[in-house]
Structures are given as C-alpha cells and as structure tokens.
C-alpha positions, 0 to 999 in steps of 0.5 A, spaced: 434 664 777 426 662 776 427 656 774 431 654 781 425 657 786 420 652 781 425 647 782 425 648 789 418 649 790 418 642 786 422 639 791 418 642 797 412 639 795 413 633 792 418 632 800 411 635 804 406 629 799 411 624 802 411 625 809 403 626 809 404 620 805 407 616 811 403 618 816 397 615 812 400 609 810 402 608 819 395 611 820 392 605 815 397 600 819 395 601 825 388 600 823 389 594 820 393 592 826 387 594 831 382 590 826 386 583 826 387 584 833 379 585 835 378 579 830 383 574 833 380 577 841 372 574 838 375 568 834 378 566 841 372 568 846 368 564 841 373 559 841 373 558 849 366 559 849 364 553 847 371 549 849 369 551 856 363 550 855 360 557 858 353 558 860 350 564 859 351 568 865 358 566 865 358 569 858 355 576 860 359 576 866 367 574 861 365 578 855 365 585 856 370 584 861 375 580 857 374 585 851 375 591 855 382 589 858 384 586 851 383 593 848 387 597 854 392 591 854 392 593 846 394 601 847 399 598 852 402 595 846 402 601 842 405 604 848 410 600 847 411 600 840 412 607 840 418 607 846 421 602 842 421 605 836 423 611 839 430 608 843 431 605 838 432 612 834 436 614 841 441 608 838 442 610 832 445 617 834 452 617 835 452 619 841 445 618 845 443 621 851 444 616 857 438 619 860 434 619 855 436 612 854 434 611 861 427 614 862 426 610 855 427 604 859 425 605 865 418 607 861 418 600 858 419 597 863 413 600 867 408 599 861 410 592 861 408 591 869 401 594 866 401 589 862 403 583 867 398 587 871 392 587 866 393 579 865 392 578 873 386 581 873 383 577 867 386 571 871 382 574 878 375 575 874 376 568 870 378 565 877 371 569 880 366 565 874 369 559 872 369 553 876 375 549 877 374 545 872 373 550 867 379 554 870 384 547 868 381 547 861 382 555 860 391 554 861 390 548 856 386 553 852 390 558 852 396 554 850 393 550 844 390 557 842 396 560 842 400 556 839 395 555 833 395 562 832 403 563 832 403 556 827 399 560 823 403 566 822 408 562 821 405 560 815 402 566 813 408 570 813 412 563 809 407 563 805 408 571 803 415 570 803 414 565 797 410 570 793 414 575 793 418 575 787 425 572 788 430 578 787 437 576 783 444 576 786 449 579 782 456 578 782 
C-alpha cells in the first residue's frame, strides 16, 4: 500500500512539473514571437524611412504612430491566436456546442474588423504626412517588404526542414 501512494505521488508530481512546464515553454514562445515582431517592425520603419525618404519631422510624426498601432495590432493577433485555438478544441469535442461555436466566431470576426480598422488609421496618418509621391512609394514598399520578408521565411523554414534529421520509413 506504501508504495502505491509513492507511486502515485510520483506520478502527481512528475504530471504537476510538466503542466508548469508547458505554460513556460508557451510563455518563452510568445516572448520570442513578440521580440521577432518588434524586430522586423524597426527593420521596416528603417527601411521605408530611408525608401521614402522621410524628413525628420515626417519621422517624429510616423514612428511612435506607426509603432503604436503594430503593438495593438500584435495583441489582436494574439487574440486571435487564442479564439482560434480555443474553437479548434470546441471541434475536436464529439459533439460541440454550436453556441459556443458561434460566439467563437463571431468574436473572430470582430477581432478581425479591429484589425482592417488598425490598418485604415495607418493608412489615414500616413495620408496626413506623406506626400503624394511618397504615399505611391509607400503601396510598392510595402508589397516588395512584404513579399521579401515572407520569401524569407520561406527559406528559413526550408532551410530548418533540411537540418532536421531525416526520420526512417519502416515497412
């Protein structure tokens, strides 16, 4: 009988270290996702600060604006995430709740107009401080930056696949 309540104690603790581990490892995650985040938002205000050829006024007046909303825009994403993630549990449920369901998507959706709304002010201020000229080179910035930055996470993610130790069929 002792040795049943250790083992179950053994069991207890070693389920406890590995929950607590989990939250750590999506904590470091979301760490991790917030700093790339922040990177690539300064590599692109550099970018298009030179591209567009920014004065330093247009600068002061773009930055803190444009940094703002990609932080909020970021904790919608998370939002988002989180919706997701949960409706995608509703699914796997034999038989899931369809309001539940419903509210999980109607909650998506409007976390989704958040964002379309985020990205029209950005358009507005952009449209206040830019010129003309430099509004045009802003939409072919953007889809060039863009496009570089998904070509290389492309590659990196490639490049991650080939690293990985190739794992044996067995017949």
């Amino acid at each position: 009988m002792k040795a049943k309540s250790i083992f179950s104690l053994f069991l207890g603790i070693v389920f406890f270290c590995s929950i607590i581990f989990a939250a750590q490892n999506e904590d470091v995650q979301e760490k991790q996702r917030r700093r790339t985040r922040d990177n690539i938002t300064t590599l692109m205000l550099l970018r298009m600060t030179r591209f567009l050829e920014l004065s330093e006024e247009q600068t002061v007046k773009i930055y803190p604006f444009f940094t703002r909303i990609e932080k909020e825009k970021a904790e919608i994403n998370q939002q988002i995430r989180k919706h997701m993630q949960d409706l995608r549990m509703n699914l796997r449920k034999e038989d899931p709740d369809p309001k539940v369901l419903k509210d999980g998507i109607q909650a998506i959706k409007k976390l989704r107009e958040a964002l379309k709304s985020k990205d029209a002010d950005v358009e507005k201020h952009l449209e206040e401080n830019l010129t003309v000229l430099q509004q045009a080179k802003y939409l072919m910035f953007v889809t060039a930056f863009l496009r570089e930055l998904r070509d290389n996470v492309d590659r990196a993610r490639q490049e991650r696949e080939k690293a990985r130790p190739k794992k044996k069929k067995i017949i």
